[in-house]
C-alpha positions as CSV (number, residue, x, y, z in Angstrom):
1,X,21.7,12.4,1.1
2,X,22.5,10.7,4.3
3,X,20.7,7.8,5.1
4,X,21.1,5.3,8.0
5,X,22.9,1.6,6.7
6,X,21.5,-1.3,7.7
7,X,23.5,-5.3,7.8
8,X,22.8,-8.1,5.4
9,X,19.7,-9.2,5.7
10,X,18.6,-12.4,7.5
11,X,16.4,-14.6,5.1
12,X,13.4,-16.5,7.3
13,X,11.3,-18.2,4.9
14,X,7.5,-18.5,5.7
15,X,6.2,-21.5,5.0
16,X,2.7,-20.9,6.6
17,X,1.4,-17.9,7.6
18,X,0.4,-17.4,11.7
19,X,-3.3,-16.8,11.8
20,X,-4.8,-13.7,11.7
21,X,-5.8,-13.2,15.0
22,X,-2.4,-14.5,16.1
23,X,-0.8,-11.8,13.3
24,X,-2.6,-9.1,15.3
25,X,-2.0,-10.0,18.1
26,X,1.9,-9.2,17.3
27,X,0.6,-5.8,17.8
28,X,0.0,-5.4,21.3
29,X,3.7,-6.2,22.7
30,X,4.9,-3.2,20.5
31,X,2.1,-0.5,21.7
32,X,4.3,1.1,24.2
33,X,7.4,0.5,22.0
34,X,10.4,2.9,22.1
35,X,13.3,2.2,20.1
36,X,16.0,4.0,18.3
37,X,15.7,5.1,15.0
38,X,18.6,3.5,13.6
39,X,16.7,0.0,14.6
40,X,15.1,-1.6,11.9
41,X,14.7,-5.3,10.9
42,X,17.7,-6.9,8.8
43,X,15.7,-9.4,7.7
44,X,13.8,-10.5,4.5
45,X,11.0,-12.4,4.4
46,X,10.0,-15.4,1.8
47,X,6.8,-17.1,1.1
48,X,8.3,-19.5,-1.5
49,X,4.5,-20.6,-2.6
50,X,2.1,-18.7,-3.0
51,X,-1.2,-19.4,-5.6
52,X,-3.0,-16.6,-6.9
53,X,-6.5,-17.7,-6.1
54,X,-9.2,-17.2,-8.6
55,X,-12.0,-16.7,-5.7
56,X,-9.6,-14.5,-3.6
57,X,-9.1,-12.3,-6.7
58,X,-12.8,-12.0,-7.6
59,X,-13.5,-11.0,-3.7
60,X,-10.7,-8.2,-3.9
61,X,-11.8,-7.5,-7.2
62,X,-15.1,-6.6,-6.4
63,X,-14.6,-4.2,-3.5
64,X,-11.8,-2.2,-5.6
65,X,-14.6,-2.3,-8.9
66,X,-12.1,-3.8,-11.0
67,X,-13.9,-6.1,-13.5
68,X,-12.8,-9.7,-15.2
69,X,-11.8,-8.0,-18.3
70,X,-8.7,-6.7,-16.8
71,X,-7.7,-9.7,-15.2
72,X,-5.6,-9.9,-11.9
73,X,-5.8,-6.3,-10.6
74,X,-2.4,-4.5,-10.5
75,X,-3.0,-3.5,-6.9
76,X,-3.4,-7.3,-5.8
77,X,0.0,-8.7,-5.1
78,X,0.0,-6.1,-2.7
79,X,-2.3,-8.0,-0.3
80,X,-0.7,-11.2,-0.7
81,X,2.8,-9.2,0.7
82,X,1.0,-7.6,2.9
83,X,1.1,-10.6,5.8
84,X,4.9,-10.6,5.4
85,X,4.6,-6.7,5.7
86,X,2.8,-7.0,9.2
87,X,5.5,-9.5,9.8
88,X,8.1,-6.8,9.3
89,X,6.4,-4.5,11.4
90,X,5.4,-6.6,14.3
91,X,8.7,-8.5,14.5
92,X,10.4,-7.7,18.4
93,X,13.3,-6.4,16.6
94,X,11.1,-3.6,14.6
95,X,11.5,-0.2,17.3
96,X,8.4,0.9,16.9
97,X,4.5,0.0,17.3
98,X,3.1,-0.7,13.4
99,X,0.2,1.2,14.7
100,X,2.0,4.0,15.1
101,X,3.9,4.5,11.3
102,X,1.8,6.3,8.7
103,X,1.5,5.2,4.5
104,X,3.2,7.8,3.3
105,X,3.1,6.6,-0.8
106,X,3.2,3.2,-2.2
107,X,4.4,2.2,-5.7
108,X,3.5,-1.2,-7.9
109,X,5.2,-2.9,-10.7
110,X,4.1,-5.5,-12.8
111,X,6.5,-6.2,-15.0
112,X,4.8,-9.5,-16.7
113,X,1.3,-10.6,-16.8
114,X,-0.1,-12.4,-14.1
115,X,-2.8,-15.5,-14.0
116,X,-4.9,-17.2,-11.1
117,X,-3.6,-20.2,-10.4
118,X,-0.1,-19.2,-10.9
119,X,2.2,-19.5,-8.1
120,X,4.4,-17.2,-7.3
121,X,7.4,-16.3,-4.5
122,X,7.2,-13.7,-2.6
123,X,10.0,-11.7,-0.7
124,X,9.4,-8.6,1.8
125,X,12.1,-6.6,3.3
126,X,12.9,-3.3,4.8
127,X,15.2,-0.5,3.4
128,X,17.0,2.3,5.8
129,X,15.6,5.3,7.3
130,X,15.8,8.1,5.6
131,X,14.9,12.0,6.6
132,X,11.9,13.2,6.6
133,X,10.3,16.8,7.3
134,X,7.6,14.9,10.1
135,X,10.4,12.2,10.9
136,X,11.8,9.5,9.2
137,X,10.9,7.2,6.4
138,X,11.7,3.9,5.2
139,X,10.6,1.6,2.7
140,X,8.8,-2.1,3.1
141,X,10.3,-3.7,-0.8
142,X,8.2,-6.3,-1.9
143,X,9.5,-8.3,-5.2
144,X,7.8,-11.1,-6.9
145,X,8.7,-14.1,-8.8
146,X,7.3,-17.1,-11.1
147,X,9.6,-19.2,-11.7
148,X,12.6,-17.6,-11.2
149,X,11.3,-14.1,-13.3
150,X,10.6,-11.3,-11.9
151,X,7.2,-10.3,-12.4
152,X,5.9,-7.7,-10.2
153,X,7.8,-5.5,-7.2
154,X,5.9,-2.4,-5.0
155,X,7.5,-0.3,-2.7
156,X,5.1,1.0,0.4
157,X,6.9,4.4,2.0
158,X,6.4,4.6,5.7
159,X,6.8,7.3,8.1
160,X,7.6,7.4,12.1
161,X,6.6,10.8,13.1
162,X,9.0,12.8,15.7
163,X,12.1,10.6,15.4
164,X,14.9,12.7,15.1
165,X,17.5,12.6,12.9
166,X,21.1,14.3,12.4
167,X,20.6,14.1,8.4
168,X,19.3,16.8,6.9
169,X,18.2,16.5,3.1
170,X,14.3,15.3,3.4
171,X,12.7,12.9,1.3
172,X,10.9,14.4,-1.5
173,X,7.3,14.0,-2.5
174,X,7.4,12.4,-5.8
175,X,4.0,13.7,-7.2
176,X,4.2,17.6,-5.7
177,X,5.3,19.6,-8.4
178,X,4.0,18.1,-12.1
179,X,0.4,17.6,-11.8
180,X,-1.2,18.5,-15.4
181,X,-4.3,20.4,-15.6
182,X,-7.0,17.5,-14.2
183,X,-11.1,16.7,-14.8
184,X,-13.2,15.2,-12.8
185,X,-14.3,12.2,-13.7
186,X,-16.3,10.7,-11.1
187,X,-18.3,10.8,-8.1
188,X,-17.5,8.0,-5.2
189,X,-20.4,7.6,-1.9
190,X,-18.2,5.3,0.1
191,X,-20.6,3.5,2.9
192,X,-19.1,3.5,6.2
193,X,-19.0,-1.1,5.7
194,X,-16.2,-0.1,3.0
195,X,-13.2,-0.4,5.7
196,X,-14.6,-3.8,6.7
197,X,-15.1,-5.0,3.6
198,X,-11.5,-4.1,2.1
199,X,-10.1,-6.2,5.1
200,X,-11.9,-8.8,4.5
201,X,-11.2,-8.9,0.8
202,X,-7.0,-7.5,2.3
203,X,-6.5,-9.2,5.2
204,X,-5.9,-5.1,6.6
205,X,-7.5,-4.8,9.8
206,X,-5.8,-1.8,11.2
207,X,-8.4,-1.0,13.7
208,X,-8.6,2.7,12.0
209,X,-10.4,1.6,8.9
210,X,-13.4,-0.7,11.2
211,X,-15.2,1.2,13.2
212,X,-15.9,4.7,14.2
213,X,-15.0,3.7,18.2
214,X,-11.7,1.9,16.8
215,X,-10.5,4.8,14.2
216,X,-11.4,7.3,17.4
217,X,-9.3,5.2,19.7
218,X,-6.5,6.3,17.4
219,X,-7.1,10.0,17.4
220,X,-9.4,9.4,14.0
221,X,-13.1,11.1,14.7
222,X,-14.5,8.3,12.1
223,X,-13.3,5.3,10.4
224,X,-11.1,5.9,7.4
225,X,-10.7,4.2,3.4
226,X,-7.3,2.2,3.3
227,X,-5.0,4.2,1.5
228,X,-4.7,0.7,-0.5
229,X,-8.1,0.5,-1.5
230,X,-8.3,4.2,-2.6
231,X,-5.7,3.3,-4.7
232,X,-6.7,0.1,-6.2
233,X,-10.5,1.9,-6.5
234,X,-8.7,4.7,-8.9
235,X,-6.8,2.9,-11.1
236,X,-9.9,0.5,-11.4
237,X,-11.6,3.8,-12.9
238,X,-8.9,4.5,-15.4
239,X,-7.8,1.0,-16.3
240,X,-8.2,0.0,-19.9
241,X,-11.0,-2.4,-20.3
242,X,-8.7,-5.4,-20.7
243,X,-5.2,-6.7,-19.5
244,X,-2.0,-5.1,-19.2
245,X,1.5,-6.5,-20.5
246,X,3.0,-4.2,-18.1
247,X,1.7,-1.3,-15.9
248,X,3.1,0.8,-13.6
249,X,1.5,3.2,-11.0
250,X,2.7,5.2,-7.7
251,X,0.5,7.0,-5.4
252,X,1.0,9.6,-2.2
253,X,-1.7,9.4,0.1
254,X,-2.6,13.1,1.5
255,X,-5.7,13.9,3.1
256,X,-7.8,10.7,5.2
257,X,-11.0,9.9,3.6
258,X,-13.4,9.6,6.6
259,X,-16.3,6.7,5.9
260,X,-19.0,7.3,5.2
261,X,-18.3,9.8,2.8
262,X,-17.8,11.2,-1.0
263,X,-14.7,11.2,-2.8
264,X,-14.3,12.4,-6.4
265,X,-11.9,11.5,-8.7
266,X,-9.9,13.6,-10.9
267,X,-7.7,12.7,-14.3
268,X,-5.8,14.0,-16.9
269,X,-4.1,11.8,-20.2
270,X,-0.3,13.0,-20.7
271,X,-0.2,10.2,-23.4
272,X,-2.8,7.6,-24.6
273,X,-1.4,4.9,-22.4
274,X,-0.7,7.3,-18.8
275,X,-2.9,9.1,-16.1
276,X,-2.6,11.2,-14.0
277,X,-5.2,11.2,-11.3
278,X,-6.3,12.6,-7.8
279,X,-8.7,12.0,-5.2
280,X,-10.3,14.6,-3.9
281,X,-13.2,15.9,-1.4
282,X,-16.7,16.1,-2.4
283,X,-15.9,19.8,-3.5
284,X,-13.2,19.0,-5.3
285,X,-10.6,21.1,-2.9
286,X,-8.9,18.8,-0.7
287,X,-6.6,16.0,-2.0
288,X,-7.0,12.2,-0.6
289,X,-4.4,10.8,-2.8
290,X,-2.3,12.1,-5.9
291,X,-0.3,9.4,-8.3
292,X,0.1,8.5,-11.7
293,X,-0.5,5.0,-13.4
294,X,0.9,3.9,-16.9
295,X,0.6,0.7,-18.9
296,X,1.6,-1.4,-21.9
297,X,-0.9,-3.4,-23.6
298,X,-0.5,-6.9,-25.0
């Protein structure tokens, strides 16, 4: 498959992170963006210290549903990349608005167990286009380190609709073609606060997830759930009621959940320690989301 190269990286090390109403602010000089598609940021990113903080984790904790049995949620190094993400996508050499690229799937790793009060390094950059049926595609790589191990990594799949590209071979949809026979499981009433809660608990403010007059600003006729927090809210549901060793999960996010609204969530157990899962509409037709999560216990 043809994909576009990119030059070694340049390594800017963040020491402390801008504000965040100067972080989103970055996004108004690239509204109007229009760059080539070959363009993307040879940089990576480093916060060298980071803490995980015990009264950050019970805030995100408690909008995602995870409880303290299972320790520091799987989903939440993702937040505390996702400044350095906004970074990425905000920096002047970046050819597009961030408001204008769409979560196609995002993947998370944690490959030992994590504490609060541990401090860890985190390092963000961005891999090369790559085709895409709608566009292109490229990946925001997040890896994460205590100590010199690695301990957790995620991988968050992006897509810039209507660039176009000479390659032809798309990239494929990892969870299209497998999905075992599923149950549901659950019934989710998400109040239309649940955007604003998440970024406060995320630090995601995308204007689409706020407010019905923001979402609709963007071509959204309500507010929508964070792909994120669906994500973190499902493998909540199916996590085993105490920590993992190790646990793996990727998800594609299909449909927009419009807030308020119901969700259900549908599962099905290839092996004691694996799900399979999807989010779906009340009526259990539509998808919102589609992974699977795994784990290894202590």
């Amino acid at each position: 498959m043809h994909v576009s190269t990119m030059p070694r990286p340049r390594t800017v090390v963040v020491d402390t992170l801008p504000s965040p109403a100067k972080l989103y602010g970055r996004l108004l000089p690239g509204l109007f963006r229009r760059g080539h598609a070959t363009d993307l940021p040879a940089l990576r990113l480093i916060r060298p210290d980071v803490r995980l903080d015990p009264e950050h984790i019970g805030r995100y904790a408690r909008v995602c549903g995870f409880i303290p049995e299972h320790g520091v949620p799987l989903t939440f190094p993702h937040v505390l990349a996702f400044p350095l993400h906004l970074m990425m996508l905000t920096d002047p050499s970046f050819p597009w608005s961030a408001l204008g690229v769409v979560h196609l799937s995002n993947s998370v790793h944690l490959r030992r167990p994590l504490l609060a009060g541990q401090g860890l390094r985190i390092e963000v950059e961005c891999g090369p286009l790559v085709p895409h049926p709608k566009g292109q595609a490229f990946t925001l790589h997040t890896r994460i380190y205590r100590r010199g191990e690695a301990v957790w990594d995620g991988d968050s799949v992006y897509l810039k609709r209507g660039v176009k590209t000479e390659a032809t071979a798309p990239v494929a949809d990892a969870i299209e073609t497998s999905t075992p026979l599923l149950v549901r499981e659950a019934r989710w009433q998400l109040p239309a606060q649940l955007g604003r809660d998440y970024a406060k608990a995320s630090g995601d403010f995308n204007p689409i997830h706020l407010h019905a007059l923001s979402a609709k600003a963007f071509g959204f006729q309500r507010a929508i759930a964070h792909g994120m927090w669906t994500l973190a809210r499902t493998l909540a549901a199916l996590h085993p009621v105490k920590t993992l060793a190790s646990g793996h999960a990727h998800s594609d996010f299909k449909l927009p959940l419009f807030l308020p609204g119901d969700a259900t969530l549908w599962s099905a157990a290839p092996s004691s320690t694996a799900r399979a899962f999807e989010v779906r509409d009340l009526a259990g037709d539509r998808p919102h989301l589609r992974g699977e999560f795994e784990w290894e216990l202590p």
